[in-house]
C-alpha positions in Angstrom: 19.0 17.3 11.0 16.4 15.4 12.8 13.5 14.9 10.7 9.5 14.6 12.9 7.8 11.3 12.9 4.9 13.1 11.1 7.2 13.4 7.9 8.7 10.4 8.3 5.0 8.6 7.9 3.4 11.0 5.3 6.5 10.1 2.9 6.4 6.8 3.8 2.6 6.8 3.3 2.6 8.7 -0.3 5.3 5.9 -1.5 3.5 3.3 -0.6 0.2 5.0 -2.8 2.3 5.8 -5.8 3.5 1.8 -5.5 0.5 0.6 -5.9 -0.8 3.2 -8.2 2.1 2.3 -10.9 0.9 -1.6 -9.8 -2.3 -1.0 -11.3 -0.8 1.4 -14.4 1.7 -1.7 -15.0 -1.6 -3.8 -14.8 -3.5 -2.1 -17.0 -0.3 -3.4 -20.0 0.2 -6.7 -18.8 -1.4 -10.0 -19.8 -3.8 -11.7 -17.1 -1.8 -14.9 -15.5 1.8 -13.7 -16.7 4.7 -14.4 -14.8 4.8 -10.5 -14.8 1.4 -9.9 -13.7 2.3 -11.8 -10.9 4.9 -10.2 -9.9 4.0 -6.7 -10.2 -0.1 -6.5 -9.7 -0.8 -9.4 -7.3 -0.5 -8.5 -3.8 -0.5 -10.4 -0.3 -2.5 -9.3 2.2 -3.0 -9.2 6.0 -4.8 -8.1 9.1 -7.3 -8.7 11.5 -10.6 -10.0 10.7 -13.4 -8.0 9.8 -16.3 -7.5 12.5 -19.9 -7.1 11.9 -22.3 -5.9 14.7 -25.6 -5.7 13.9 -27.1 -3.3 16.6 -30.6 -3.6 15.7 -30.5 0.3 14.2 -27.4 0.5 12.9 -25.3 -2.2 11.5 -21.3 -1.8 12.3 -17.8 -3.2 10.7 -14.6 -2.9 11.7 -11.5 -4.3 10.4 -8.9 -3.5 7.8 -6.3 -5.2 5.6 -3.2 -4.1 4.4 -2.3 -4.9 0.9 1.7 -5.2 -0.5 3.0 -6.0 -3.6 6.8 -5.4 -5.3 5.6 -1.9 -6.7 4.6 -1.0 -3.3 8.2 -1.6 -1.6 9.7 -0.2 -4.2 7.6 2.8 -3.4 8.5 2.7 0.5 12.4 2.5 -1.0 12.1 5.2 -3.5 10.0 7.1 -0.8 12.9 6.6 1.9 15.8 7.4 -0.5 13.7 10.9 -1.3 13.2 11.6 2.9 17.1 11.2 3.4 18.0 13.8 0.3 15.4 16.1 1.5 16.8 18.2 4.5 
């Protein structure tokens, strides 16, 4: 059965958020500068840089960054293991 692309990115969305909400659960129990800590909680992150435009009235920014850590590929995996059992 041929699953749409708009499933395919909400379930790949919503694992990605329960990653990273476990992350900061796991956080909350860990000790600041553990091996753990670092491992579960700390994240890399990449993306364009932020621009400001100061328009005289209004003062734009645009820009984003995308955050991963472990807990938030194990949420994509667990996410994609759930997408192939549902049909």
């Amino acid at each position: 059965m041929q699953k749409s692309l708009g499933i395919i990115v909400l379930t790949l969305t919503l694992g990605v958020l329960v990653g990273a909400i476990f992350s900061e659960v796991i956080g909350l129990f860990l000790n600041e500068g553990s091996v753990a800590e670092q491992l579960f909680v700390r994240y890399i992150s990449f993306g364009p840089e932020v621009t400001h435009w100061n328009l005289v009235i209004i003062d734009l920014t645009f820009g984003f960054e995308i955050h991963f850590n472990l807990m938030s590929v194990i949420g994509v995996f667990v996410a994609s293991q759930m997408l192939r059992w549902y049909r």
